[in-house]
C-alpha positions in Angstrom: -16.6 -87.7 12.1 -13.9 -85.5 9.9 -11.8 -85.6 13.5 -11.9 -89.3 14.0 -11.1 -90.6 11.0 -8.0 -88.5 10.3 -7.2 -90.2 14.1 -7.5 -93.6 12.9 -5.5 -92.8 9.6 -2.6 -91.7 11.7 -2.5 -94.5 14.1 0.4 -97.3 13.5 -0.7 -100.3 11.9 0.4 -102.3 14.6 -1.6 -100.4 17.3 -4.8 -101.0 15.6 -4.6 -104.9 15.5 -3.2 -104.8 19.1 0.3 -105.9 18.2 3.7 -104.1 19.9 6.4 -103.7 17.4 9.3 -105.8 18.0 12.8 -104.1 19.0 15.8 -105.7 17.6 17.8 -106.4 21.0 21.9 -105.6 20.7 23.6 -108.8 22.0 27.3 -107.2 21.8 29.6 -105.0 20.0 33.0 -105.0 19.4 35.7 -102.9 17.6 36.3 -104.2 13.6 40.0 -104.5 13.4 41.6 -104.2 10.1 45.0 -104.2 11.3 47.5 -103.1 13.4 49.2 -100.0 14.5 52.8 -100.2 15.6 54.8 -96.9 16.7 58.3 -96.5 16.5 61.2 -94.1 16.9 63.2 -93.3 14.5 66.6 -91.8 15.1 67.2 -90.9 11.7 64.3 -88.0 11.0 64.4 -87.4 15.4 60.6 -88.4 15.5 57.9 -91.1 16.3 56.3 -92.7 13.3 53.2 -94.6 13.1 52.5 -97.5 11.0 49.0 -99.3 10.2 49.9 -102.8 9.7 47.3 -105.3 8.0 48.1 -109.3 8.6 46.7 -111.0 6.1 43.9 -114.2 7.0 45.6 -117.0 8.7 48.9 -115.6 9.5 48.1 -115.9 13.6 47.4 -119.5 13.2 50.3 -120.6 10.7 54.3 -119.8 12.2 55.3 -121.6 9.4 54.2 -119.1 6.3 56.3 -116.3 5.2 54.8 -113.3 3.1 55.9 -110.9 0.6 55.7 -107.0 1.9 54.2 -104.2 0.1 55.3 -100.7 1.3 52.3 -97.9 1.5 53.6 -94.1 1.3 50.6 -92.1 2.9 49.3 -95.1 4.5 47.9 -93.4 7.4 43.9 -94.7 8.2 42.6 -91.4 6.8 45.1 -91.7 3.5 45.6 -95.1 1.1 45.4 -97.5 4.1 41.9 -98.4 4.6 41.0 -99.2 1.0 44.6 -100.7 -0.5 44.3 -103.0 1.9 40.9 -103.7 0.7 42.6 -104.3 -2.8 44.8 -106.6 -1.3 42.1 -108.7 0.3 40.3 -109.1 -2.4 42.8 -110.2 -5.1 44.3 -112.5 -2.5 40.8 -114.4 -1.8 40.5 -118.3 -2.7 38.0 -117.3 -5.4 40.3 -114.7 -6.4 44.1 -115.8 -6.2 45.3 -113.3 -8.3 48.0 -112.4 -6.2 49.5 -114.1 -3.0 48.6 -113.1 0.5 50.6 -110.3 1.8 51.6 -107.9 4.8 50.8 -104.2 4.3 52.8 -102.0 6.0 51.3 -98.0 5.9 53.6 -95.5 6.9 51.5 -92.8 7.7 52.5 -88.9 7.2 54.0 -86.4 9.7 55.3 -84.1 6.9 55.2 -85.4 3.0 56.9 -82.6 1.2 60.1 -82.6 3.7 60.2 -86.9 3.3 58.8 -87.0 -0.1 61.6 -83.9 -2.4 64.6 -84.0 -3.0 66.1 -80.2 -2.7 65.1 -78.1 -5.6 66.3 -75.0 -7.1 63.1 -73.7 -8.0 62.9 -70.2 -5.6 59.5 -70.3 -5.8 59.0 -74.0 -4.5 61.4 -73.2 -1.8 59.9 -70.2 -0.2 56.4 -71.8 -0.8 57.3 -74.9 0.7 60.3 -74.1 2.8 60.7 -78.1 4.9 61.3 -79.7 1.8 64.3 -81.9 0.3 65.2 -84.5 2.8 64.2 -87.5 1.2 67.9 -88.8 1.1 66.7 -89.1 5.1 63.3 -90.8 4.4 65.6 -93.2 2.2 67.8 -94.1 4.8 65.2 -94.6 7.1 63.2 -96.9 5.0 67.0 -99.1 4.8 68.6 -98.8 7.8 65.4 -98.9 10.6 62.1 -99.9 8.9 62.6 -102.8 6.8 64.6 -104.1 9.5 62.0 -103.4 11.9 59.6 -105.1 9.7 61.5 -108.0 9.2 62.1 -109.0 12.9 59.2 -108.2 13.8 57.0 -110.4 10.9 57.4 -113.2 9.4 58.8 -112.0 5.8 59.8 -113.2 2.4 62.4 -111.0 0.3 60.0 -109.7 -1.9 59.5 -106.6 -1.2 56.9 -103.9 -3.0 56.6 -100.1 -3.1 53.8 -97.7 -3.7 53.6 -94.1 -4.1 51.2 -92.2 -5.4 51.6 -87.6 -6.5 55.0 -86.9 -4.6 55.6 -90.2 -3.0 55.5 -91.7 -6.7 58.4 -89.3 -6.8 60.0 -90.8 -3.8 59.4 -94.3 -5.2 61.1 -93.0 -8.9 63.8 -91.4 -6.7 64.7 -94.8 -4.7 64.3 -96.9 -8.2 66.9 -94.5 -10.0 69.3 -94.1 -6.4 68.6 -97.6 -4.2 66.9 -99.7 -6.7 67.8 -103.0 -4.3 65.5 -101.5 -2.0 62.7 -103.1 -3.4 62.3 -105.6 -6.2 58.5 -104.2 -6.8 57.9 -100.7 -7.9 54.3 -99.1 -8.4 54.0 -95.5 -9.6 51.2 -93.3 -10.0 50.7 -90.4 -11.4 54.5 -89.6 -10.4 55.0 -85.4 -9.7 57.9 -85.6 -11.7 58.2 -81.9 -12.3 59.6 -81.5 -9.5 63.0 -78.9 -9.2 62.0 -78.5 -13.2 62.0 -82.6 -13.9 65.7 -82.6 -12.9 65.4 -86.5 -11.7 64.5 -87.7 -15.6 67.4 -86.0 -16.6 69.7 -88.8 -14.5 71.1 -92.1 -16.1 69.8 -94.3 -13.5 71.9 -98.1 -12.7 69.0 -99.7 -13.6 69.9 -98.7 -17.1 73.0 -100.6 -17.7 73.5 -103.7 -19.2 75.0 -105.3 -15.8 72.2 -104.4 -13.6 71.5 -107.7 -11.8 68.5 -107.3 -9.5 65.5 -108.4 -10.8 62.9 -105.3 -10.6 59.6 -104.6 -11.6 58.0 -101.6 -12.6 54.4 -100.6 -13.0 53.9 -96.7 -13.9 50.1 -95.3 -13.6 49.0 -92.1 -15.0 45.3 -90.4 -16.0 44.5 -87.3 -17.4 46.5 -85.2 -15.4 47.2 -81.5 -16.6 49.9 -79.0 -15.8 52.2 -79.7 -12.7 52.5 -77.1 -10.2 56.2 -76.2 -11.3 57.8 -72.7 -12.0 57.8 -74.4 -15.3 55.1 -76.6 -15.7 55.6 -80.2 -16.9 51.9 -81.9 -18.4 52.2 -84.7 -15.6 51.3 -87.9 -18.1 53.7 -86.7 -20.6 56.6 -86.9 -17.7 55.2 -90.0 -16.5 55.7 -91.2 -20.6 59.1 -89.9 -20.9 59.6 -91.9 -17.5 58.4 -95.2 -19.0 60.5 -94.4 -22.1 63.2 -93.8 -19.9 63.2 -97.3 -18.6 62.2 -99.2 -21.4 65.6 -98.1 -22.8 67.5 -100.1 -20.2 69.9 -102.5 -21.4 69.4 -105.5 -18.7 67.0 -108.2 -18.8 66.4 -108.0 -15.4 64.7 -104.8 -15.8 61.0 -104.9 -16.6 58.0 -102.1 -17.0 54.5 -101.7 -17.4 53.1 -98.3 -18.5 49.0 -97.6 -18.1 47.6 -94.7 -19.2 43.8 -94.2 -17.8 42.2 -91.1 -19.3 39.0 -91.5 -17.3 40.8 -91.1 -14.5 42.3 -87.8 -13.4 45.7 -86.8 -10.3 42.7 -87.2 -7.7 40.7 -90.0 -8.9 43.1 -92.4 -10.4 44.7 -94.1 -7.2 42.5 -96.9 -6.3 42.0 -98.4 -10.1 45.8 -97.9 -10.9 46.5 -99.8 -7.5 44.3 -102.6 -8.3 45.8 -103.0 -11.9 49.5 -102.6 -10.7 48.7 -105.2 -7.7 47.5 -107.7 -10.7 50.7 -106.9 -13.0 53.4 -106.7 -10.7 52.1 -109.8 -7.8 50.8 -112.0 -10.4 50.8 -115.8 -9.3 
């Protein structure tokens, strides 16, 4: 009796009133596409690069529209890509309209710290990280071959935004001090800044003078950072301070900047919320 019972017990419900259990049938699947992935040689670093482009809603259907750009150092699927893009979406939704609809462009990695540095004199930086120093190339690139490329290929307005995040928020505070026409949108966070001993805070940038003329935007995001890996170590939200100071020193009216300090947020956590608020500073409708 013992035997039967525990039989009955562990029977499925469905078996003992005679009914089968229904199997949800799959009618089709597809890939989900978030964007696009274009690759392209470029003559000036001798390689192929790949970049993840996301269209925003509507832009197959309407040859009329043109949209802003917004740049994406390490905007490779595994890197920034996936969920920027997200942040994009969802300020740019009809409920949302915080921002308007715009073409990502991710430019995805083959080798950050040669693109990314400028050449340092650290010893210690060079023999630990001997392909650095050639982002005078990356910049040239970005000029002469991919915003071209871009705007051939899309349809584009002139405004143009970029983002960099560790070393590429160096790159983007090297292109705002060197080739500030680059872009008229500049979002920086948590900027490694102690780089070859903080030698690019040290420069009087054009941006600084009272006759600068291009309109340019700056948002700068920092958390609790700590001590930079330098030979002599820089506390990474102080630099990114002394950077804001820097700028708010300028002389032209053209020149504008946004510091955010979020000490919740530390150099590996803080890239998705400082996105989001720079997106809602700087692309403000």
């Amino acid at each position: 009796m013992t035997r039967f019972l525990f039989f009955i017990l562990f029977l499925p419900i469905s078996y003992l009133f005679g009914q089968q259990t229904q199997r949800i049938q799959t009618l089709n699947t597809q890939p989900f596409v978030l964007g696009v992935t274009h690759e392209i040689h470029s003559s000036i670093l001798a390689e192929n690069r790949i970049l993840n482009i996301y269209l925003p809603e509507g832009y197959q259907y309407d040859d009329t529209t043109f949209y802003p750009v917004i740049y994406l150092l390490d905007g490779a699927a595994d890197e920034d890509f996936i969920h920027v893009v997200g942040l994009v979406q969802f300020n740019t939704f009809p409920w949302v309209d915080l921002m308007p609809k715009s073409i990502v462009v991710g430019i995805a990695n083959t080798d950050r710290r040669r693109d990314f540095t400028y050449p340092t004199s650290i010893k210690k930086d060079q023999e630990l990280y001997p392909t650095t120093g050639h982002s005078d190339q990356f910049m040239r690139f970005l000029e002469k071959e991919l915003q071209p490329y871009i705007r051939n290929t899309f349809r584009t307005t002139p405004s143009r935004m970029i983002i960099g995040q560790s070393l590429g928020g160096l790159l983007v505070t090297e292109i705002l001090f060197k080739q500030p026409a680059l872009f008229d949108k500049y979002l920086i966070i948590s900027p490694s800044l102690w780089w070859d001993d903080a030698s690019l805070l040290k420069l009087t940038p054009n941006i600084l003078n009272q006759n600068f003329q291009d309109s340019i935007d700056i948002y700068i995001g920092v958390g609790k950072e700590g001590l930079g890996p330098g030979e002599k170590p820089h506390v990474m939200e102080v630099d990114a301070n002394l950077l804001a100071d820097k700028i708010k020193s300028t002389q032209s009216k053209n020149v504008r900047v946004y510091f955010d300090y979020l000490p919740e947020k530390d150099h590996a956590t803080i890239g998705h919320q400082a996105v989001s608020n720079g997106l809602q500073i700087l692309c403000k409708k």
